[in-house]
SEGU-435930 format. One line per 8 residues: number of its first residue (from 1); their letters; for each residue x, y, z of N, C-alpha, C. Coordinates in steps of 0.02 Angstrom, whole numbers, plus 50000, padded with zeros to 5 digits. Atoms other than C-alpha are relative to their C-alpha. Layout:
<rs>
NUM = a = X,Y,Z,X,Y,Z,X,Y,Z  ...;
</rs>
This chain:
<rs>
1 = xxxxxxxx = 49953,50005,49945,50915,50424,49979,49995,49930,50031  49991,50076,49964,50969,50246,50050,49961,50017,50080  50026,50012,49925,50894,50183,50222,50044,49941,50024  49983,50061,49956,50991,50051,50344,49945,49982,50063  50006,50015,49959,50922,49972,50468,50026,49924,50023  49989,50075,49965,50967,49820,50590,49943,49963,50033  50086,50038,49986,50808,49704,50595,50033,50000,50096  50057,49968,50014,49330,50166,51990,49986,50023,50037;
9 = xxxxxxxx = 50032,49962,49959,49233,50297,52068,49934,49958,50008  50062,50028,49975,49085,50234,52196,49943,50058,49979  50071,49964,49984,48923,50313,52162,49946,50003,50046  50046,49997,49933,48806,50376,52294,49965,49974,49988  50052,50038,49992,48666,50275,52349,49933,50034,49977  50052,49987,50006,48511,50323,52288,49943,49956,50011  50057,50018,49972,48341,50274,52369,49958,49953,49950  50017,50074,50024,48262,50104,52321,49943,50017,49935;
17 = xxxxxxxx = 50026,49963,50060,48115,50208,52237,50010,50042,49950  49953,49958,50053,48209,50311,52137,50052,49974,49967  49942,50048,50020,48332,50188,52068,49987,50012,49950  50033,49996,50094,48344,50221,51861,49987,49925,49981  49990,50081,50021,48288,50045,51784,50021,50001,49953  49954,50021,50024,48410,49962,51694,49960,49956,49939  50011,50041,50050,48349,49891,51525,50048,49914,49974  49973,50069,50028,48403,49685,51468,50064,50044,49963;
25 = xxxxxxxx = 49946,49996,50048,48506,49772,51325,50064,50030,50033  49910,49992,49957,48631,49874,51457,50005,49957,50023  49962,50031,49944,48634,49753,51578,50042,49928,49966  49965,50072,50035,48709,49606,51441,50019,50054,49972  49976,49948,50006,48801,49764,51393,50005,50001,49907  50002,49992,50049,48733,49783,51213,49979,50059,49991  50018,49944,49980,48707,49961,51168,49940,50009,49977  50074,50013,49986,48544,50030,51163,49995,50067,49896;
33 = xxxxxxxx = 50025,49971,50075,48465,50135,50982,50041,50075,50001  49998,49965,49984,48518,50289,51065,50083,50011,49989  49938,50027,49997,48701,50223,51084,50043,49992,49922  49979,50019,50043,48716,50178,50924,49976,50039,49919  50023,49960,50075,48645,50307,50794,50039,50033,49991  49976,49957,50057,48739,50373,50659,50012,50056,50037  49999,49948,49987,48825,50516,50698,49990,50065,49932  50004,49957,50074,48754,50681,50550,50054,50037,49986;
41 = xxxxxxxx = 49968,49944,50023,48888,50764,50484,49999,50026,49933  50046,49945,50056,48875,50904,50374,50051,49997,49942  49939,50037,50075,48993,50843,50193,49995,50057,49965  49989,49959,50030,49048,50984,50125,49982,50010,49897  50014,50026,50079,49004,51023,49919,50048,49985,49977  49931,50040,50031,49107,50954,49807,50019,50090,49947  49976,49945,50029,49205,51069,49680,49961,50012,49961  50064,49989,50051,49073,51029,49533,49947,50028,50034;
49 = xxxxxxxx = 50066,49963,49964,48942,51074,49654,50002,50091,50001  49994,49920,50002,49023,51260,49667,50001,50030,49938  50008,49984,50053,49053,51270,49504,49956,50008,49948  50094,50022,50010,48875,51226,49457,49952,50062,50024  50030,49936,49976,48821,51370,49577,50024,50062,49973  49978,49932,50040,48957,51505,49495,49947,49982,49949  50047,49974,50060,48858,51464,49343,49932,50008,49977  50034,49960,50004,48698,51516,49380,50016,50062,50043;
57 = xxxxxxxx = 49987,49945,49982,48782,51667,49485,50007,50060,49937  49955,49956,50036,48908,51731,49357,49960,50030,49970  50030,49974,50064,48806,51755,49200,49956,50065,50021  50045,49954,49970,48671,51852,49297,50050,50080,50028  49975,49957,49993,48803,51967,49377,50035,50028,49934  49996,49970,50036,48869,52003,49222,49981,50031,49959  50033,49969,50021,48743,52047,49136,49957,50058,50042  50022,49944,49976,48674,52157,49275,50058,50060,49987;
65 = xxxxxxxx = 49961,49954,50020,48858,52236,49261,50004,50054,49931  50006,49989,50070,48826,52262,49076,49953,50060,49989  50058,49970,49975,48654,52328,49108,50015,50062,50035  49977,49936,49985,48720,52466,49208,50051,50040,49981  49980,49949,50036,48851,52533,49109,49959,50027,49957  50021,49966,50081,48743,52539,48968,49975,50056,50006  50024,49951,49980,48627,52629,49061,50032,50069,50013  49976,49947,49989,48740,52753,49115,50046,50027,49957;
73 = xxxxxxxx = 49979,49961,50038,48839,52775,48978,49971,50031,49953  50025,49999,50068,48725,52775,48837,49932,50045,50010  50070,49974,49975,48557,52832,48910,50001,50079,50042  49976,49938,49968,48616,52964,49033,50032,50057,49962  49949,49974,50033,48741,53031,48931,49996,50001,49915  50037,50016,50053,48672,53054,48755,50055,50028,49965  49962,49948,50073,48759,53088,48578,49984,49953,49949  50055,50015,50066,48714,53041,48400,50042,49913,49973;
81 = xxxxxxxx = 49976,50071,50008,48832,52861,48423,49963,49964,50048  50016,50060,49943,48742,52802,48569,49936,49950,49980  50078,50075,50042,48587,52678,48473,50067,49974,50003  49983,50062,50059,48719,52598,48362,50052,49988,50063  49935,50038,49949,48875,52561,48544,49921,49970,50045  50030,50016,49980,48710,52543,48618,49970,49905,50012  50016,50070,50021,48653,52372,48523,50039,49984,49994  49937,50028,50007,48810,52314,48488,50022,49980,50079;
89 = xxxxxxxx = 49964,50041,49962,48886,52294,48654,49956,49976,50038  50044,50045,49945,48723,52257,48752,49988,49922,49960  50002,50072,50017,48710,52108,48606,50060,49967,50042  49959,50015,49985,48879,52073,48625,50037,49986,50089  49990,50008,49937,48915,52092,48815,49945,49975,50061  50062,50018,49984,48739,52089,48871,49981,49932,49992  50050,50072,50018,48675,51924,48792,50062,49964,49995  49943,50044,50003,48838,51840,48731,50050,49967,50055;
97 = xxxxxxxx = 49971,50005,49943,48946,51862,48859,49974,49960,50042  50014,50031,49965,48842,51786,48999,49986,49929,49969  50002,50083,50047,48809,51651,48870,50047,49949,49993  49911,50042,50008,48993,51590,48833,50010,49990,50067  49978,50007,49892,49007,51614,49044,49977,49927,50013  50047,50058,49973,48867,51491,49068,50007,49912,49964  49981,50070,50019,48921,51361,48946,50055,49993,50008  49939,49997,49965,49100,51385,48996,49990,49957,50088;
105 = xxxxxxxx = 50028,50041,49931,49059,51345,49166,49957,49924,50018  50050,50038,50000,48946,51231,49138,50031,49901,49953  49963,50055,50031,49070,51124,49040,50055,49962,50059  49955,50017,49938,49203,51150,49169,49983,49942,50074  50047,50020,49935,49069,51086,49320,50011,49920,49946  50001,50074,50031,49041,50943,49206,50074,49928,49996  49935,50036,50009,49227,50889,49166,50023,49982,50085  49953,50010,49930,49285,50896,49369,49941,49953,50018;
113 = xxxxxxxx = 50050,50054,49971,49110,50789,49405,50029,49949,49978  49946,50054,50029,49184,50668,49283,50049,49960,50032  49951,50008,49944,49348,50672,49374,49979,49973,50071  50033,49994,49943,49266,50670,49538,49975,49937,50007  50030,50075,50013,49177,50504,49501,50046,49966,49991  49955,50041,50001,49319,50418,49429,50041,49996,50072  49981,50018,49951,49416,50456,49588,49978,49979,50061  50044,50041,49928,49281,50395,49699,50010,49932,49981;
121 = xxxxxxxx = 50002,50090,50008,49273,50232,49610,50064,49974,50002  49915,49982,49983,49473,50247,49623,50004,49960,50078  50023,50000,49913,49440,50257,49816,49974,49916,50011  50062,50031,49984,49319,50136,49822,50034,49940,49990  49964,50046,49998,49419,50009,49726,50063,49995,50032  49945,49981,49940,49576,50058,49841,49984,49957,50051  50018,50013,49961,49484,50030,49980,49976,49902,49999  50020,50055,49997,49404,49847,49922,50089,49939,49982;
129 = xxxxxxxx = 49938,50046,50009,49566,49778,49874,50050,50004,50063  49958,50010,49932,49658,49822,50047,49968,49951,50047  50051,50058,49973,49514,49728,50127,50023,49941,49982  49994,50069,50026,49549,49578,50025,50051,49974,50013  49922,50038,49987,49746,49578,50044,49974,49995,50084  50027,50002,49937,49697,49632,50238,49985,49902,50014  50011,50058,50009,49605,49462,50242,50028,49923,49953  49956,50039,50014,49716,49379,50141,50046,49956,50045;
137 = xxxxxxxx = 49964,50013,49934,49847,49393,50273,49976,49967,50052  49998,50041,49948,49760,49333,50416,49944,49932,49985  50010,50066,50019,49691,49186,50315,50086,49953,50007  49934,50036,49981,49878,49149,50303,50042,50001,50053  49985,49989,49924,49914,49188,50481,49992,49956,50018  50046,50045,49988,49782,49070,50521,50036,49935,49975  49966,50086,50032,49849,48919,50413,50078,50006,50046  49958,50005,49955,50022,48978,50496,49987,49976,50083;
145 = xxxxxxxx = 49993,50002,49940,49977,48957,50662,49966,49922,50007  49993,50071,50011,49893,48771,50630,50057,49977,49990  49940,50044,50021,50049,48722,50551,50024,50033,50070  49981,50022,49956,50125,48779,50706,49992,49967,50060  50019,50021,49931,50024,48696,50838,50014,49913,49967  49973,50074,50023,50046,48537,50720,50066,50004,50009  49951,50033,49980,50214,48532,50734,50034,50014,50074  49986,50024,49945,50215,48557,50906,49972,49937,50037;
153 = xxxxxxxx = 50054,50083,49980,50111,48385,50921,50042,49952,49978  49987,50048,50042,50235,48304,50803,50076,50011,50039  49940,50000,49973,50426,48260,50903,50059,49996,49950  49956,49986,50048,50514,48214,50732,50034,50059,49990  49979,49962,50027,50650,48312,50682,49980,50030,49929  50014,49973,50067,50642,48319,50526,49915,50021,49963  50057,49974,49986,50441,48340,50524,50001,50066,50031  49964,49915,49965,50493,48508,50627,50014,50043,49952;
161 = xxxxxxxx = 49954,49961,50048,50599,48553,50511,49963,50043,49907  50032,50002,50049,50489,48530,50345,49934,50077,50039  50058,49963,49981,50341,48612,50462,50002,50079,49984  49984,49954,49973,50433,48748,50511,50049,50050,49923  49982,49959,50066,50498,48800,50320,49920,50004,49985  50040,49963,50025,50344,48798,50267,49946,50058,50031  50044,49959,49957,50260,48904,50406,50039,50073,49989  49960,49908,50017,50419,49053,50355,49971,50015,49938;
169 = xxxxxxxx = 50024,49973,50084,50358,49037,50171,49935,50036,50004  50100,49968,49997,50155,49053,50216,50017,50100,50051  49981,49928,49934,50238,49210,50354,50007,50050,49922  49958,49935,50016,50336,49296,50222,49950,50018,49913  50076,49985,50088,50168,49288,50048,49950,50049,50074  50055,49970,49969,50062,49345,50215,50039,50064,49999  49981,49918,49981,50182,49509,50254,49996,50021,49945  50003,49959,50051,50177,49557,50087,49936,50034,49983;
177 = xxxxxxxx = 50077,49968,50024,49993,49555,50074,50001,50042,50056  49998,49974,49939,50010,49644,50253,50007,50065,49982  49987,49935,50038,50095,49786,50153,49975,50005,49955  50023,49961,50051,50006,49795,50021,49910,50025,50019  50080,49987,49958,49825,49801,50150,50028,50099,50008  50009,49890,49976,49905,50001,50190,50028,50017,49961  49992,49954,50019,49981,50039,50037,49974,50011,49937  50023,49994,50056,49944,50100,49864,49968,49921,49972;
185 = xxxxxxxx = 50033,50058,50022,49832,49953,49775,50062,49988,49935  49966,50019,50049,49967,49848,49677,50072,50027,50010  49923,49985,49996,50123,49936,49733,50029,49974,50075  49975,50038,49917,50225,49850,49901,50071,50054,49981  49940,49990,49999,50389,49943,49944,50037,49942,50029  49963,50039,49972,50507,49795,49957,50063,50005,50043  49941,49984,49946,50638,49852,50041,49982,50028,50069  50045,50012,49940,50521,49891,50178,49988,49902,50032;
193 = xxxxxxxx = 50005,50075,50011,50475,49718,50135,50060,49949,50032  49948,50039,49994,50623,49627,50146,50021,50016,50089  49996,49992,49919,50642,49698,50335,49932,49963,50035  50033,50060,49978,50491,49597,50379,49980,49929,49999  49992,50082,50008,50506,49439,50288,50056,49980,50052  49970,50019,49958,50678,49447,50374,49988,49986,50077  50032,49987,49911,50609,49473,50553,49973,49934,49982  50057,50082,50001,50497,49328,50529,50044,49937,49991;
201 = xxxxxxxx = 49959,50067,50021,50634,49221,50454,50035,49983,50068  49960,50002,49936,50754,49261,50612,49952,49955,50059  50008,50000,49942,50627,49235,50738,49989,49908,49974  50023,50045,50029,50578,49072,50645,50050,49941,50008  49968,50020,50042,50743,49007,50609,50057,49993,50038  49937,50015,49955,50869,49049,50757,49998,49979,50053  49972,50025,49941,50930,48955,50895,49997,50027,50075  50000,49946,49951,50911,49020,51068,50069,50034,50006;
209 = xxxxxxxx = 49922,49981,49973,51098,49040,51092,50033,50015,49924  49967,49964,50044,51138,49117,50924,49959,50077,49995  50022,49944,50013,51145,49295,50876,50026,50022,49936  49977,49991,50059,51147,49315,50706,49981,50086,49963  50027,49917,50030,51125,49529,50637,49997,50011,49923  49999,49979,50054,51052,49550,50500,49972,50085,49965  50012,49926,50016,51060,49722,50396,49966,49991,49919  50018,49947,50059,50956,49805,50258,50022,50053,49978;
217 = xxxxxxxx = 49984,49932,50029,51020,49935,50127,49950,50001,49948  50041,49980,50072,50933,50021,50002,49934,50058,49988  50065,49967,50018,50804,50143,49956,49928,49973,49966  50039,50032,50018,50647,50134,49894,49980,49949,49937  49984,50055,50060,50610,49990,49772,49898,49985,50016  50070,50025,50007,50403,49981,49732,49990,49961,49930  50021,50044,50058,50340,49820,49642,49928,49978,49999  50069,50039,50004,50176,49742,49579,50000,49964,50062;
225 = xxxxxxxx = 49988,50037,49932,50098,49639,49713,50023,49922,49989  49977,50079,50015,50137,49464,49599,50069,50012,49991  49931,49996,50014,50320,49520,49580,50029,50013,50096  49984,49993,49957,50334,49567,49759,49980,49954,50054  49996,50080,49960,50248,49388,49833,50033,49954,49984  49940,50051,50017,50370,49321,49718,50073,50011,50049  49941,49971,49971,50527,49413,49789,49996,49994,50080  49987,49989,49944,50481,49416,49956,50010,49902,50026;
233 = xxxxxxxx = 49968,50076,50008,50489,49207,49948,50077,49986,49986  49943,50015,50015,50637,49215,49880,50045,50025,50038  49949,49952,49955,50716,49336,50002,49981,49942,50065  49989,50047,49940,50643,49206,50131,50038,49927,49991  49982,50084,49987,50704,49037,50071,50085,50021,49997  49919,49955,49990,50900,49167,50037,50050,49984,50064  50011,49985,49911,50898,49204,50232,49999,49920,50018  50037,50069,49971,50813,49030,50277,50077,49953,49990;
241 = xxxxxxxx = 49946,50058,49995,50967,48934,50186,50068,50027,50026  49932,49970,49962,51103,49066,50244,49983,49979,50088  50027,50024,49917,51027,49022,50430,50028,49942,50022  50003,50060,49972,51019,48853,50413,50087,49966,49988  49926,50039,50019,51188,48790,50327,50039,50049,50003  49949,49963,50004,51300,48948,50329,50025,50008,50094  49994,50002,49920,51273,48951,50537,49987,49952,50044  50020,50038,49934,51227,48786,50588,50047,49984,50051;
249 = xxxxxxxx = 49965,50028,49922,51380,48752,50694,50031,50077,50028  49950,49938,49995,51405,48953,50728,49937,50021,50048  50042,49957,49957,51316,49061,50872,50001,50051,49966  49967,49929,49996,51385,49228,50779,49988,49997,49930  50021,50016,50078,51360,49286,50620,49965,50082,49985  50035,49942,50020,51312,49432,50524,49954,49994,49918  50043,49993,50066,51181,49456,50343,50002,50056,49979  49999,49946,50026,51187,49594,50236,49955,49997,49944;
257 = xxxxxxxx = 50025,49993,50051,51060,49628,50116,49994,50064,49977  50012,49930,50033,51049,49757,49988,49981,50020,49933  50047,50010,50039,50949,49835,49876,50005,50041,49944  50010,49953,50055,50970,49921,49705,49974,50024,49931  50041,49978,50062,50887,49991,49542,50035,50068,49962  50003,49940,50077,50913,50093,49379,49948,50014,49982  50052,49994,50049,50738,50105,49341,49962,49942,49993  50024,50076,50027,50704,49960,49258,50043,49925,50043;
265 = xxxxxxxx = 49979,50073,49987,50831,49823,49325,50012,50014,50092  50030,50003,49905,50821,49768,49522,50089,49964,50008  49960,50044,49976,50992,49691,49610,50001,50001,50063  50019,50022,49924,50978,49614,49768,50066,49956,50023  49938,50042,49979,51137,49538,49862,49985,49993,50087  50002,50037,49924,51114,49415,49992,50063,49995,50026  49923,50032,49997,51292,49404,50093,49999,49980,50058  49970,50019,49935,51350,49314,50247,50064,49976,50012;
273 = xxxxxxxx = 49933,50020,49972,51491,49287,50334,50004,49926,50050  50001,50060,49979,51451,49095,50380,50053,49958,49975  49977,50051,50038,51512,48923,50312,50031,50021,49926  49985,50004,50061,51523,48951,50132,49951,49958,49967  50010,50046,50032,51486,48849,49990,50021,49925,50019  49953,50043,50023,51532,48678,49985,50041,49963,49950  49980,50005,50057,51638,48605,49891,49970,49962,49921  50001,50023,50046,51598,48575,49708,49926,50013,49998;
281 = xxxxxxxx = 50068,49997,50019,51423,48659,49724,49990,50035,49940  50020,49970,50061,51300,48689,49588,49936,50022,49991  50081,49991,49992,51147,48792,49583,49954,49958,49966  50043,50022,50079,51079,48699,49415,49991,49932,50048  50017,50060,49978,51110,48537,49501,49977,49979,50094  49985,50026,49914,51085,48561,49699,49929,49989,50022  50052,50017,49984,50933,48461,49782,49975,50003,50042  50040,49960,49946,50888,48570,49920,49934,50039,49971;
289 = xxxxxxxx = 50048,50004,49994,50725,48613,49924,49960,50065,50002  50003,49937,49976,50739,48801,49974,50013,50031,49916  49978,49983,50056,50858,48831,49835,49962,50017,49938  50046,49997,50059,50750,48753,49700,49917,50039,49980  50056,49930,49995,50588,48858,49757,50044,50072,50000  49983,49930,50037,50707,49017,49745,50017,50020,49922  49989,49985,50057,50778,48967,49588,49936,50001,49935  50071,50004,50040,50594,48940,49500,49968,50057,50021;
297 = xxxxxxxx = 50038,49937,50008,50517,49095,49563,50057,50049,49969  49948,49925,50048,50664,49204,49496,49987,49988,49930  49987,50017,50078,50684,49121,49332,49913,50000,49975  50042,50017,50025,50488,49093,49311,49924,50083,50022  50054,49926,49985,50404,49250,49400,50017,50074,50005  49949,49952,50012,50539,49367,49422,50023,49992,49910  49959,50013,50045,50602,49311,49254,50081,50037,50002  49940,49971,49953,50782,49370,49332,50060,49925,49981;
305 = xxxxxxxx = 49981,50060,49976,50918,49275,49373,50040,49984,50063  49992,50034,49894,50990,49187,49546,50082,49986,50001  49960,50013,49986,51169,49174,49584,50049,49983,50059  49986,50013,49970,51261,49096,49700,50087,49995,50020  49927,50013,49980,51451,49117,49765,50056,50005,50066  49973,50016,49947,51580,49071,49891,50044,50084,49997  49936,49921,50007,51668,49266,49959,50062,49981,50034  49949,50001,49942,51803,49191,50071,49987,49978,50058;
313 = xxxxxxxx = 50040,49982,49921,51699,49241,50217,49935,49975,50011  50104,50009,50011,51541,49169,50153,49972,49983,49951  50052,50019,50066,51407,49146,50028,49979,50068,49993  50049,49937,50007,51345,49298,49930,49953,49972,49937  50060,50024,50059,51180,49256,49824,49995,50083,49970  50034,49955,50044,51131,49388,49691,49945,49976,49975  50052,49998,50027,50973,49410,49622,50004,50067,49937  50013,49906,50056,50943,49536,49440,49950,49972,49977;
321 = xxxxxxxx = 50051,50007,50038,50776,49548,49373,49969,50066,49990  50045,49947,50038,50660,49669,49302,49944,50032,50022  50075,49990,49992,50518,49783,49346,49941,49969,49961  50055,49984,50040,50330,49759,49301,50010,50046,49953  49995,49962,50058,50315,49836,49123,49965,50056,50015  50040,49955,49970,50170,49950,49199,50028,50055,50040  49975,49956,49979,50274,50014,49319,50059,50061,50000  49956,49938,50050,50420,50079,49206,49968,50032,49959;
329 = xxx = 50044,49930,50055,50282,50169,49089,49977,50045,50061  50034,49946,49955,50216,50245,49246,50058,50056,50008  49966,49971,49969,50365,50311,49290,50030,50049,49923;
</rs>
């Protein structure tokens, strides 16, 4: 199913001799051993663990079950067949039976421990790789926010300008790792995505006195995380040059992006209702700066391709490229 959106109480006095004394570690308000121990909780068994216990239960109850028919059918109740059902089913139910139980079980316990382990180390590596993007991000936060205190030191325009593209690019590789710190290890939903590179681009990118709306369509669209720090660049420098040249002499203005898939192939349509093209442009040959970083990550990481055309009303860019191979066998 598609999604849109449009980016104190006083305490009584107590007597001078009776005062509680206050240890160094509260009063520089570090907590004290007491404060700070481990809380025990009680970790339930695992499934191998129960299954481990049925199989020294089972066998035993069955063979007591065994054990008392025999008794009562065979012993109690006498006639000139009861020796030979006698040995026979106490071999057979008696000894066997709990036998096949116990290595049955005992296989089963084994195979879910197996399991059980792999999905811890599952976990485990889950967990160490969100950490890493986690810290990824606010390594590139960090370099973002230098580059912006430098170019608030620096009055050049065009120094500004340079600063201030590359502080949306370092924004929009950090949100990706951002999403991929909470979600599955290796999968980003971009079309989530693409609503935060945009945000970042806008706030980055517009004018006080323009109001430019930009919209997201599309359902879900999950990519690797090197196909989705590619794409989400490219969805920023899209945005970045529809901003800059489709609205520079416009307050008003609308963006439409949207997002679709078969499976295997991705299409992405950037559109605005700005400027246009100008005349006699050419993606192959144009020496903007934005452009040529979108057109090299499509063609070289996306392996995709980038299109560019005048609607009347505007510029609409396309993008078609391909899932990870991994993630069409998964599916």
């Amino acid at each position: 199913m598609s999604r849109e959106s449009v980016v104190s109480n006083d305490s009584a006095q107590q007597p001078a001799d009776k005062s509680p004394s206050v240890s160094p570690r509260m009063a520089m308000g570090i907590p004290t051993a007491s404060q700070t121990a481990p809380i025990q909780t009680r970790r339930k068994p695992t499934l191998s663990a129960r299954v481990f216990a049925l199989q020294q239960i089972v066998p035993l109850f069955i063979l007591a079950a065994v054990m008392f028919y025999e008794v009562t059918a065979h012993l109690i109740f006498e006639n000139e067949l009861n020796p030979i059902l006698f040995g026979i089913e106490t071999i057979t139910f008696g000894i066997m039976g709990p036998a096949f139980t116990w290595l049955t079980l005992n296989w089963v316990a084994r195979e879910i421990r197996q399991r059980e382990r792999a999905e811890g180390e599952a976990d485990e590596l889950n967990a160490i790789m969100q950490e890493m993007h986690h810290r990824i991000k606010n390594n590139l936060q960090t370099v973002a926010d230098l580059l912006t205190l430098e170019m608030s030191r620096n009055p050049r325009p065009e120094v500004q300008e340079s600063l201030r593209d590359s502080i949306t690019r370092i924004k929009s590789i950090a949100a990706s790792h951002e999403m991929l710190s909470v979600e599955s290890v290796g999968l980003t939903d971009i079309t989530e995505l693409s609503r935060r590179v945009i945000e970042t681009t806008r706030r980055s990118m517009l004018r006080a006195d323009q109001k430019i709306v930009v919209q997201v369509k599309g359902s879900d669209i999950y990519l690797g995380s090197k196909q989705a720090t590619a794409f989400s660049l490219v969805l920023n420098e899209l945005v970045s040059n529809a901003i800059e040249h489709g609205f520079r002499d416009r307050t008003e203005g609308m963006i439409e992006v949207e997002l679709d898939w078969d499976g295997s192939d991705i299409w992405v349509r950037v559109q605005d209702n700005g400027a246009g093209l100008p005349e006699g442009f050419d993606l192959k040959t144009s020496r903007g700066l934005g452009l040529q970083i979108a057109r090299t990550l499509v063609e070289k990481d996306l392996h995709g391709k980038l299109s560019l055309t005048s609607n009347g009303t505007g510029t609409t860019a396309w993008v078609l490229f391909q899932r990870g191979v991994a993630l069409m066998n998964k599916e």
